[in-house]
N, C-alpha and C positions, 0 to 999 in steps of 0.2 A: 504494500500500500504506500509505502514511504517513496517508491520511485515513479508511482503513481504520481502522489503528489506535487514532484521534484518537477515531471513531464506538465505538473499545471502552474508550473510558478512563472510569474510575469515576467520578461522580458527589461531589460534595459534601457533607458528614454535615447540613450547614443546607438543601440543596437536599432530600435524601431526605426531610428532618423539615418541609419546606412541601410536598409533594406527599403527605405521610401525614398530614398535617393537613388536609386539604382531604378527602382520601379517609374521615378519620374523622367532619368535617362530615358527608358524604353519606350514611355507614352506619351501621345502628345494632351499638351492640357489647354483648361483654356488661356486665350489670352485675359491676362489682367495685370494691375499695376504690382508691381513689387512688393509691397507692404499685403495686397491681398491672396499673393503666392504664399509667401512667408506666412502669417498667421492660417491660412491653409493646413498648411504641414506641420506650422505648432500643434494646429488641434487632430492631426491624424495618429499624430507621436503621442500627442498627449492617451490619446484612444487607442493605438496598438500597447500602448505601455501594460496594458489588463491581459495578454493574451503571450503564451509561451515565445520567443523567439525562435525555434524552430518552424512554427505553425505560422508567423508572420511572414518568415523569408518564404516558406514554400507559396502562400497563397500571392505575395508580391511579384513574386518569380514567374508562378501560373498565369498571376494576371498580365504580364508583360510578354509573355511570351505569345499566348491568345490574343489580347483585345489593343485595338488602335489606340484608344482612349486614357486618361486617367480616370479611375473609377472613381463614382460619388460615391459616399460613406457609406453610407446603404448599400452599395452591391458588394462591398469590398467585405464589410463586416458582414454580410449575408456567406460571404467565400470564410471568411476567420472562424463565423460560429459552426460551418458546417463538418470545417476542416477538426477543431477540439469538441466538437462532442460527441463523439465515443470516448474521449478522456472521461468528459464530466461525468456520464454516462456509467462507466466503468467504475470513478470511485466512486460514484452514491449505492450502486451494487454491491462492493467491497465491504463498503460501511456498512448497509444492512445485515451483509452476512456476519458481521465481527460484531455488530450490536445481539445478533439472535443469537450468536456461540454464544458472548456474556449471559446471554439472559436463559441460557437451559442447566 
């Protein structure tokens, strides 16, 4: 269960912001001012920062390889949550079972 765990621990704010840099190399975005790029990307780091770093690069990777675009948060985090849950998935199963051994 513990490396269960380990496979759901967040990510690093400098790990999210090199895996969104790489992703924003490969897609194109829209056009806007500079200040509106930037705080963009603050709040995508800020929001990948919740999700394993393993599971960030691959879906960033995915998505650059696939689509022309840079994705809105919503599709990007629709790709994040689909890619970790069978993690979540797995330890609330874990936990059940290790709560019912306790409990016979």
């Amino acid at each position: 269960m513990a490396s269960l765990e380990a496979a759901l621990r967040p990510c690093k704010r400098h790990e999210a912001l090199r895996a969104l840099t790489r992703l924003r190399l490969m897609t194109a975005a829209p056009r806007d001012g500079a200040g509106d790029a930037e705080a963009r990307l603050a709040a995508y780091v800020d929001a990948l920062a919740a999700y394993p770093i393993d599971i960030v690069e691959e879906t960033c990777d995915a998505w650059g390889r696939a689509e022309r675009w840079w994705p809105a948060w919503a599709d990007l985090k629709a790709e994040l949550d689909l890619r970790i849950g069978w993690r979540q998935q797995a330890l609330r199963a874990l936990g059940r079972i290790e709560a019912e051994s306790r409990s016979s």
